[in-house]
N, C-alpha and C positions, 0 to 999 in steps of 0.2 A: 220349417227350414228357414224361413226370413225372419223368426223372432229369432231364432239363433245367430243367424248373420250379422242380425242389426245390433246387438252390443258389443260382437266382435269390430265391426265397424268402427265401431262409436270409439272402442279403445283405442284402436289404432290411429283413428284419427286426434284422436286428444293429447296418444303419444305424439306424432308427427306435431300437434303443435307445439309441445313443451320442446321437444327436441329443435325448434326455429327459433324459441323464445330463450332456450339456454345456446343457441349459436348467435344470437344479437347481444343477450349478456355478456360471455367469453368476447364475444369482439369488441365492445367495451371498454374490456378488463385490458384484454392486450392492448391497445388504444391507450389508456390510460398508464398503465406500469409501464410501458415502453423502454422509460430507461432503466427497468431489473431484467425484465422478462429476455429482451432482447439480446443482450449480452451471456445469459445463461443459455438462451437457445445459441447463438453462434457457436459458445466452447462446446456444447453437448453434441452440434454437426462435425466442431472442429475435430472432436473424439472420437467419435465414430470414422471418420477420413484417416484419422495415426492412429485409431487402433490395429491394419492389419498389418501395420510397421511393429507396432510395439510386439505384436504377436511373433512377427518372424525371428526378431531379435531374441524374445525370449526361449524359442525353439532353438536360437542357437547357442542355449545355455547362459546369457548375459541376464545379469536380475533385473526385474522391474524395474525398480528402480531407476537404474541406469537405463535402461530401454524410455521411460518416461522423460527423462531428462535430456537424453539425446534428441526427442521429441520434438523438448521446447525449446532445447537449441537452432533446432533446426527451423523453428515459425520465428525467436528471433532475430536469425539472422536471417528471413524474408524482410521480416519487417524492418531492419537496418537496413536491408541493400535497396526498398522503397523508400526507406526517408532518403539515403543517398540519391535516389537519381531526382524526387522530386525538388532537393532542396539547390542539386546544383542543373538540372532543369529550371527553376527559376531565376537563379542569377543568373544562366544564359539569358534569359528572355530581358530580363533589366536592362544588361547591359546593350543588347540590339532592341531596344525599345524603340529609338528614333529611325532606325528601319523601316521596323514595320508602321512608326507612325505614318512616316511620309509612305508608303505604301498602300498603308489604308486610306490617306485623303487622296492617292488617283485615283484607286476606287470608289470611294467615293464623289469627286467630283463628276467623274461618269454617270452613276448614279443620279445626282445631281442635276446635269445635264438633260437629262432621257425622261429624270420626271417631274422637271421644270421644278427643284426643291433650290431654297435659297443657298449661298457658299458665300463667305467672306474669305476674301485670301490673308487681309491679316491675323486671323484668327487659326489657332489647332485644330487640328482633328475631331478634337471632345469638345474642344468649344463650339462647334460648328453644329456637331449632333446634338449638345444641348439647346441648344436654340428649338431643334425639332424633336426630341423623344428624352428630353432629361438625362439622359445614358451616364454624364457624372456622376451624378449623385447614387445612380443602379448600380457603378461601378466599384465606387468605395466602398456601398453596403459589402459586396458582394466579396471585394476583400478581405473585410472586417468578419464577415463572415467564414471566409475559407480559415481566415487565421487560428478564432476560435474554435472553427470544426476541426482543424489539425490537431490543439491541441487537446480538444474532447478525445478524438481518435485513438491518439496515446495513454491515453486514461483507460480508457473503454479496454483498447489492445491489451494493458497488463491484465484487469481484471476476465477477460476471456482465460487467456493462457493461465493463469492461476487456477480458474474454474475447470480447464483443461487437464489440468494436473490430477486436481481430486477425483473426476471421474473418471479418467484411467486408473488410477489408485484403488476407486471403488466397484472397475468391474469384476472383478476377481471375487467377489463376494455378492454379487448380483445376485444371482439366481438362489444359494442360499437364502437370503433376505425376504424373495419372493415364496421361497418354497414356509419357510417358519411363518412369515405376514400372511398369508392365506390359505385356506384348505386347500387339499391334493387337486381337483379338480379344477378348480380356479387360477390354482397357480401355474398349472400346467397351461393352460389357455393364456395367461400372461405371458411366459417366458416363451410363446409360441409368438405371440406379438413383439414381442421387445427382440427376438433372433430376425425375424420378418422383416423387423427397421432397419437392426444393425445391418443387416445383409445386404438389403438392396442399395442401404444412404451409401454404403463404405465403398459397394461395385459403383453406386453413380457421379459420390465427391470425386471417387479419385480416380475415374474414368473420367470425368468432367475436368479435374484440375489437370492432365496430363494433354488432352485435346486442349484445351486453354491456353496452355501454355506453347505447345506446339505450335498455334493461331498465333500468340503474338511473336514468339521470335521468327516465325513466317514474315508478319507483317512489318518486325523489325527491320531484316533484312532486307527486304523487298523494298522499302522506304529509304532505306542507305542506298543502294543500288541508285534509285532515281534524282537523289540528292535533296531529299526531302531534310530539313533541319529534326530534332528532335525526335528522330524516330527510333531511338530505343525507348522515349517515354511516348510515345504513338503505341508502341509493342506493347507496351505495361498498361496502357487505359485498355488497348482489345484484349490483354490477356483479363482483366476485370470487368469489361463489359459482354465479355463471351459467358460468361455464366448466367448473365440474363436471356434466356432464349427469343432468339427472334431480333427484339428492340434490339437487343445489345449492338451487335452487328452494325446494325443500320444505325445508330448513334455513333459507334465509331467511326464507320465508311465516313456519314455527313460531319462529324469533325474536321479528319482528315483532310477530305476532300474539299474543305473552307481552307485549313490553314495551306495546303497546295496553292489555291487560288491568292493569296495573299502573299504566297513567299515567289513565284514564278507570277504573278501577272505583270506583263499583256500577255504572256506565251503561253499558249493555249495545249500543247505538246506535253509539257511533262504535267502537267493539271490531267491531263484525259489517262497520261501512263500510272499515275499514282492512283487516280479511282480504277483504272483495271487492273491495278495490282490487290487495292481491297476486295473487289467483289470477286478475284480469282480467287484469292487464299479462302475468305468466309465461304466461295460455292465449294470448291474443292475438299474442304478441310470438313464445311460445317454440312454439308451438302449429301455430300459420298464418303466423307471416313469415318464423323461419327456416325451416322445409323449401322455404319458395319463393324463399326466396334461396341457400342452399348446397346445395338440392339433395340427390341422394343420391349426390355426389362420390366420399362416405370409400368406400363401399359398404361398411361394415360392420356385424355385425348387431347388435340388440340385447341378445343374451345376449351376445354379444361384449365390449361395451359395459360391460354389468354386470361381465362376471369380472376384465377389465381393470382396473376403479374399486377392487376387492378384493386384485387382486395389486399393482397399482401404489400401491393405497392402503398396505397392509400394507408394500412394502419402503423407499416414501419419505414416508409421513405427507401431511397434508394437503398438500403439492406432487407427489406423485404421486398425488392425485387429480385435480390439474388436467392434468398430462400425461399420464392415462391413456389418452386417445383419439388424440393424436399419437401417444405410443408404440407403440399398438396399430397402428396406419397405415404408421406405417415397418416393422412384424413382417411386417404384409400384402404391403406391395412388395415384400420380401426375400425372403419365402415364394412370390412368384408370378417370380420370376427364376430360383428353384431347382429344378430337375424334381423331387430329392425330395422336399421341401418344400411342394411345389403344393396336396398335400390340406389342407394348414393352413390355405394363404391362402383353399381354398374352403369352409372350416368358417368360417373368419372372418368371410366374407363375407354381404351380405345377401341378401334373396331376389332383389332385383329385379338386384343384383350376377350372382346365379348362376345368373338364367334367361339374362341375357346373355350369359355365358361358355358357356352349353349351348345357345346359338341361334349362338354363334359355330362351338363345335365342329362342330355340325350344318352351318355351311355350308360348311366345311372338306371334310367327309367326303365331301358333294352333289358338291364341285368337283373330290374329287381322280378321275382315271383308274381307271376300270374295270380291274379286272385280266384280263390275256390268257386265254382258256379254253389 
């Protein structure tokens, strides 16, 4: 019985290594192609999120076609009505520049004061912090920086939506393709995986992008109301930071809650009403309305979640933070199609995921036939 065991063993463990050694190469690989990979994954989630649109449309008799291109009309003019608010969101900021300058050096001389850090008064704001943390020079990069990221942005955006296009185009002929490129058996087991993706990405983009969006004109509002400046582009960074689970949030609230502090200091009043207005709408919203709207679909667990946000953060920057949790989703249905693979998707999995698969197994076991004495 243990010479039998022992090469079974032996294979399994040689699989599990190749299968570590081909997830260091794949990660690599994405690493590396970054600027193909990543932009064909965005249009392929983008697809999956308008395809149950493109679906409905065509139920109601309009062609493809025309269902497609309504589509990209419609990401478009998202993406017009963001360059509007960023672009005249910035020339607000130009022009009350001197504002918030003199605003920032009270706070800062306060600062100043409490941690005995040097101030010259004939000198700016930036000249002052240069003297202690170089911050000009961080500043310009950082310009130079967004300026170019804008314009990559735009580049990146058409080539999604294009790729967007063709694979709406091309799912109509999907599963054909699948059934002719592989034998019966096989193909069936594919197109068993590739409905399993569609299904859950398309219940969770567009259960996520509707919470999302909810979140920011929440927080839009809520921000007007207190007299916060800027707060329909306050709404627009949480409805984009809400897709990162968890951080997002908390990078929005702590933005926020800086720029409060900068536009109302010394008054301490409407600073305390605008971070209760953050952490109302994020518990409220993020708290109790989505678990009862998406449920626990993904089934996947929270450390899951986190290590995801870190590896997907690390290989593709702030956009693999937002697709941290799809990606991780497709890892799971891949993993739970593969018998070796199986313990990953049940490590990924959540509790209430894996008391289910262990109530399934168990009634498996209850059902099958006694063995003959």
């Amino acid at each position: 019985m243990k010479d039998a065991l022992g090469p079974l063993h032996t294979h399994q463990g040689m699989a599990l290594f190749l299968v570590c050694i081909t997830c260091i190469s794949v990660g690599a690989i994405l690493k590396v192609t970054a600027p193909v990979i990543l932009p064909f994954t965005l249009s392929l989630f983008l697809a999956m999120a308008m395809n149950p649109m493109v679906v409905f449309l065509e139920r109601r008799h309009l062609p493809r076609i025309l269902s497609i291109l309504l589509a990209i009309g419609i990401i478009i003019a998202g993406l017009y009505l963001i360059g509007v608010v960023l672009f005249s969101s910035a020339r607000t900021i130009l022009t009350l520049y001197p504002r918030y300058e003199r605003r920032l050096t009270e706070i800062y001389v306060t600062l100043a004061d409490f941690f005995e850090l040097s101030y010259d008064d004939q000198l700016s704001f930036f000249d002052n912090l240069w003297s202690q943390w170089g911050v000009r020079s961080r500043i310009r990069g950082m310009t130079l920086s967004l300026s170019n990221g804008f314009i990559g942005f735009l580049q990146e955006a058409l080539m999604v939506v294009l790729f967007m296009a063709f694979l709406l185009l091309e799912r109509a002929f999907f599963k054909d393709k699948i059934e002719l490129a592989f034998e019966h058996k096989r193909s069936s087991q594919i197109k068993k995986i590739g409905a399993d993706v569609v299904r859950q990405m398309s219940r969770y983009l567009s259960a996520k992008f509707f919470i999302s969006l909810a979140t920011g004109i929440a927080v839009a509002i809520g921000l007007t109301l207190t007299g916060l400046e800027f707060a329909v582009l306050w709404g627009f960074i949480q409805f984009i930071l809400n897709f990162i689970p968890n951080i997002g949030s908390i990078a929005a609230g702590t933005g926020v809650g800086l720029f409060a502090l900068l536009q109302f200091w010394p008054e301490p009043g409407p600073v305390i009403v605008t971070v209760l207005i953050m952490l109302g709408v994020n518990m409220i919203i993020g708290n109790i309305l989505e678990p009862k709207i998406m449920g626990d679909n993904l089934g996947i667990a929270p450390i899951a979640v986190l290590m995801s946000l870190m590896v997907w953060g690390w290989l593709w920057g702030f956009v693999g933070l937002i697709l941290a949790v799809p990606m991780t989703v497709v890892i799971k249905i891949l993993c739970e199609n593969i018998p070796l693979l199986e313990p990953v998707s049940i490590l990924l999995g959540s509790p209430k995921a894996v008391l289910a698969k262990k109530a399934e197994a168990q009634a498996k076991a209850q059902a099958a036939p006694a063995p003959a004495e």
